[in-house]
C-alpha positions as CSV (number, residue, x, y, z in Angstrom):
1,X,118.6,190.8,159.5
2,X,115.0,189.5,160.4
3,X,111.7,191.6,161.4
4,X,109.5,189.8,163.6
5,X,106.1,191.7,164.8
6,X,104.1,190.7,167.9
7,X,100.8,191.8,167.9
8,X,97.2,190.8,169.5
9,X,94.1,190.1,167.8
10,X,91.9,191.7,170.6
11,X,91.8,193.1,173.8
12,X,94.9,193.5,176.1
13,X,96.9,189.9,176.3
14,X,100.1,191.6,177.3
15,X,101.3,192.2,174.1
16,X,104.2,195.2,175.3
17,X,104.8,192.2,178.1
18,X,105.4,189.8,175.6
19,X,107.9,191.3,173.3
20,X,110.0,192.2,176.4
21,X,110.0,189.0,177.3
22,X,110.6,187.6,173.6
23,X,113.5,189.9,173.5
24,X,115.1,189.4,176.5
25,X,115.1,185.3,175.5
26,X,116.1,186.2,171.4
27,X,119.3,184.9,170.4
28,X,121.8,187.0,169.7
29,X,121.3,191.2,170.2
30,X,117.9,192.0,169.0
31,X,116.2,195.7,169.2
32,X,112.7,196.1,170.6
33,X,110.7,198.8,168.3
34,X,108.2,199.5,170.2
35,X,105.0,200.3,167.2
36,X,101.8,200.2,168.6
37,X,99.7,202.8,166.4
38,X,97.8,203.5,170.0
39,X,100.7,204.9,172.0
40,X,103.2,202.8,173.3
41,X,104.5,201.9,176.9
42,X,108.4,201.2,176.4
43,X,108.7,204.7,177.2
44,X,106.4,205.3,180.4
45,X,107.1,201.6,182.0
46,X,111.3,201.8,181.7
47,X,114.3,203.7,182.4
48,X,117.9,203.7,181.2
49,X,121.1,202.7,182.4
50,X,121.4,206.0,184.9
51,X,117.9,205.2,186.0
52,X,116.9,208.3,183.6
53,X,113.3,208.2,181.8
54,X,113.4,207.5,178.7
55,X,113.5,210.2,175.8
56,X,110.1,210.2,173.7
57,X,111.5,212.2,170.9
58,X,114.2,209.6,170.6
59,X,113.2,206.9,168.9
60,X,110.1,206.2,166.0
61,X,109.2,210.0,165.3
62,X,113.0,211.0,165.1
63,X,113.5,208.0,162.8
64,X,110.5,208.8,160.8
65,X,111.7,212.7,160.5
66,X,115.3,211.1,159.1
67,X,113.1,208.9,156.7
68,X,110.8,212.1,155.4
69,X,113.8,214.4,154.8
70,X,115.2,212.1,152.6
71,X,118.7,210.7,154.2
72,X,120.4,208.7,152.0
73,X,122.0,206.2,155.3
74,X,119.1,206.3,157.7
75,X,120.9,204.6,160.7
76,X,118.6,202.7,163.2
77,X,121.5,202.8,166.0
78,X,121.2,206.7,165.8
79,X,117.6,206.6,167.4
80,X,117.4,203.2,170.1
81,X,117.7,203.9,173.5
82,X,119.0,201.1,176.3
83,X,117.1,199.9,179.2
84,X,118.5,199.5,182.2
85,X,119.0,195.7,181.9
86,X,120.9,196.2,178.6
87,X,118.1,196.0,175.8
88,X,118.3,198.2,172.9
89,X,114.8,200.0,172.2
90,X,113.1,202.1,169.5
91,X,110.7,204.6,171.7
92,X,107.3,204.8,170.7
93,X,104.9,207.4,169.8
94,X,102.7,208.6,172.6
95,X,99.1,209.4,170.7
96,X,97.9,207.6,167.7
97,X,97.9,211.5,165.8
98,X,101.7,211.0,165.9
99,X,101.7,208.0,164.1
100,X,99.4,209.4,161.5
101,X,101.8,212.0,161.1
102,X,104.4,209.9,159.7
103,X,102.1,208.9,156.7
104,X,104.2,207.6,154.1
105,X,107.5,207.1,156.0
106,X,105.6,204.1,157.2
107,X,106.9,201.9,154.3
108,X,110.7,203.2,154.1
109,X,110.1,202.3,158.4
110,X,109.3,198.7,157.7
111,X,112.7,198.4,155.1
112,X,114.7,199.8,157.4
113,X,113.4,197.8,160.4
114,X,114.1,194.6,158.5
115,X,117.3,195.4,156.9
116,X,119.6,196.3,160.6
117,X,123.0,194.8,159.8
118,X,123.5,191.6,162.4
119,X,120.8,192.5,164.0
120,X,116.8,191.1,164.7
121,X,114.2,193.6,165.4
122,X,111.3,192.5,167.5
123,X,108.0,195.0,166.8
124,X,105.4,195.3,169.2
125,X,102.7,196.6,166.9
126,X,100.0,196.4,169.9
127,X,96.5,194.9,168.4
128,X,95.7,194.4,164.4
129,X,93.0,196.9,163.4
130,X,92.1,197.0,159.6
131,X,93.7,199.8,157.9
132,X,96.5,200.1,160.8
133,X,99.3,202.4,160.1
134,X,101.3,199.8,161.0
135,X,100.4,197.7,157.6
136,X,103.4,198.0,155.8
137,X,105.6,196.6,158.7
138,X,103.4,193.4,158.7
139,X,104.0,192.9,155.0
140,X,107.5,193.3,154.9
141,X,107.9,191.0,158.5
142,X,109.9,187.8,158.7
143,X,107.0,186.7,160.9
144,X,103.9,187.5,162.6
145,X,103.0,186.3,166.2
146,X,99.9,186.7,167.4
147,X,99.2,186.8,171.5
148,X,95.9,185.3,172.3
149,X,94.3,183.9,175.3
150,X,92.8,180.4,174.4
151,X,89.1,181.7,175.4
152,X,86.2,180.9,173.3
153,X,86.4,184.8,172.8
154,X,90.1,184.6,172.6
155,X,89.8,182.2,169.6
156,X,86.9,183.5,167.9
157,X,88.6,187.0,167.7
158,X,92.2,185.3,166.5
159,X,90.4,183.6,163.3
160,X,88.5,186.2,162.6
161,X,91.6,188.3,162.4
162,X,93.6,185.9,160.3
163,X,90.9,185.8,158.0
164,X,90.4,189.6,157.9
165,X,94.6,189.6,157.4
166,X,94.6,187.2,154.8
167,X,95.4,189.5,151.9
168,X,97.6,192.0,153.5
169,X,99.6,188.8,154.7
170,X,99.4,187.0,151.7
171,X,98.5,183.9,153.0
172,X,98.0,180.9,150.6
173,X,101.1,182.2,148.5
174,X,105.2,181.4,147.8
175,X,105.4,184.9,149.5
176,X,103.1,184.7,152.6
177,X,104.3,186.4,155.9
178,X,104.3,183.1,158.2
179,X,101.3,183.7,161.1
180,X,102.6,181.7,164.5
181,X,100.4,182.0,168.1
182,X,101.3,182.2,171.5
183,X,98.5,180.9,173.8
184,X,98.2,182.6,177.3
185,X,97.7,180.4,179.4
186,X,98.8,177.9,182.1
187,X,102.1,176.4,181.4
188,X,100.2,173.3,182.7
189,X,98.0,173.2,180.2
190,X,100.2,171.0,177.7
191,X,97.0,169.8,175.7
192,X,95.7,173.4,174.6
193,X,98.3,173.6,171.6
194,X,97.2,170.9,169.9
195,X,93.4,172.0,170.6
196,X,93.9,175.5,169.5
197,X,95.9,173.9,166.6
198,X,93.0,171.7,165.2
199,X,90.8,174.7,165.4
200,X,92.8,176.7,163.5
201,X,93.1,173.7,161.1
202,X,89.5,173.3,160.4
203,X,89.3,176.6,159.6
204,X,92.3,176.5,156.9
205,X,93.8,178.9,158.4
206,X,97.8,178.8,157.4
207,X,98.8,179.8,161.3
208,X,101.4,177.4,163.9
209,X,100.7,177.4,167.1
210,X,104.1,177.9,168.6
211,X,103.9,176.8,172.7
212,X,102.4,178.4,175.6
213,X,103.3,181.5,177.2
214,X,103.4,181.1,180.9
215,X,100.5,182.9,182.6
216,X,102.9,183.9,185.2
217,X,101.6,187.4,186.9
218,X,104.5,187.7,189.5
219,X,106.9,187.5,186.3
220,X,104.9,189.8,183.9
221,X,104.9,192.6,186.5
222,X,108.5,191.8,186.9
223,X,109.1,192.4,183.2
224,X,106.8,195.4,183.3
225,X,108.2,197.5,186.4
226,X,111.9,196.7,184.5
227,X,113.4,194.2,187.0
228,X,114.6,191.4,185.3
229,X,116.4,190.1,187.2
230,X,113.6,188.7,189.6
231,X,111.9,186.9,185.8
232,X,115.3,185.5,185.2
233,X,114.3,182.1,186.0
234,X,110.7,182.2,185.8
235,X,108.3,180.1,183.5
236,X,107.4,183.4,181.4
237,X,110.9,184.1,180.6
238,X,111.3,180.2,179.9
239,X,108.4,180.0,178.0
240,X,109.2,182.8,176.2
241,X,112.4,180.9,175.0
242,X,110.8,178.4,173.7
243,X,108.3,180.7,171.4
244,X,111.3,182.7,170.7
245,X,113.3,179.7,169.1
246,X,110.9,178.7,166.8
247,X,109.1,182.0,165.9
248,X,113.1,182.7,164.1
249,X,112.4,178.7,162.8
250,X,109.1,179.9,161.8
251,X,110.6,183.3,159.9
252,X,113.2,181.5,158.5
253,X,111.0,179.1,156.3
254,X,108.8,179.7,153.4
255,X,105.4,179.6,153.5
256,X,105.4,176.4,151.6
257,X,108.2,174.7,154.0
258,X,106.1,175.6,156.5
259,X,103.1,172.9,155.4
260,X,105.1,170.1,157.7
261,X,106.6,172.5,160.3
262,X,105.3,171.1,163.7
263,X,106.4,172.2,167.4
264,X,108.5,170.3,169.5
């Protein structure tokens, strides 16, 4: 079905955080592939339904080795691995060398990501760097959403890598990858989307800004130790809903359609 990538312009916003979060909210039964091109933390933060740790040769490398020796039916379900709180996820690569290492499966990665029968697949590909490995996946996503904290260094560091994305995105075209944001911030802090909004704006940059995500540290380290169950109700996992429902809105629309696309 859909590919949707969560990634951060700069610095550490809690990206990994984020798309546990995002998935745990998604409708239906998505797969977290967890991407970032420095090492990923799916596989050192969680364990599996036995309480088990997580198999790091299960998952992106033994995909990409399915994808370079050529199988004809390259079948995602073969290499995810559940948490213990039921989510399905792709295991990261622990060194950036590894990610190099798959070279040109990168491309054939990204098809295969986006093409899961009846099934969403939520990509944390950790922060944008020009010339990422990661590249193809962002061209071939449904959408793109980018975590930032609504800092003047936050927001500086957002445009600039929008602008610096522009053509590997194809923004300003039919086929453009649509760009939404998730501010960090206080859920309090209601008037911040529109700011951030206008800035982006000004700068004619084609980007949504899709709600706040609820700076909610008792939550997030919830989320990130695995239990759940104590996020359930929190504003993270609620805000999270929200971005969730209209990053799919977001992905679903062209990049024209998307000219009067507000948020709720």
């Amino acid at each position: 079905m859909g590919l949707y990538v969560v990634a951060a312009a700069k610095g550490s916003p809690g990206v990994t955080t984020a798309s546990v979060a995002l998935a745990g909210a998604w409708q239906g039964d998505p797969i977290l592939a967890d991407l970032d091109p420095a090492g990923g933390d799916i596989a050192l933060r969680y364990r599996d339904q036995e309480g088990v740790p997580l198999d790091p040769d299960r998952g992106l490398l033994s995909l990409g080795a399915a994808v370079r020796r050529g199988s004809t039916e390259v079948q995602l379900a073969d290499h995810v691995q559940m948490l213990s709180g039921g989510l399905e996820v792709l295991v990261g690569v622990t060194s950036p060398s590894q990610v190099q290492g798959l070279g040109p499966a990168w491309q054939h990665l990204a098809r295969s990501l986006r093409s899961v029968p009846g099934r969403d697949v939520i990509a944390d590909c950790g922060r944008l760097m020009p010339g990422s490995a990661t590249v193809p996946v962002l061209q071939n996503a449904d959408a793109l959403l980018l975590v930032a904290r609504p800092t003047v260094e936050g927001l500086s560091h957002l445009r600039e890598r929008i602008r610096g994305f522009s053509e590997v995105l194809q923004l300003g075209t039919y086929d453009a990858v649509p760009v939404g944001v998730a501010l960090v911030t206080s859920y309090r802090d209601s008037r911040v989307v529109g700011e951030v909004q206008g800035i982006l704006d000004r700068a004619r940059l084609p980007a949504w800004v899709l709600g706040i995500l609820a700076d909610d540290d008792k939550a997030a380290e919830a989320v990130r130790t695995g239990d759940g169950r104590k996020a359930r109700s929190s504003l993270l996992l609620r805000s999270a809903a929200g971005i969730a429902e209209r990053l799919r809105k977001l992905g679903a629309q062209s990049a024209k359609a998307t000219e009067d696309w507000g948020v709720a």
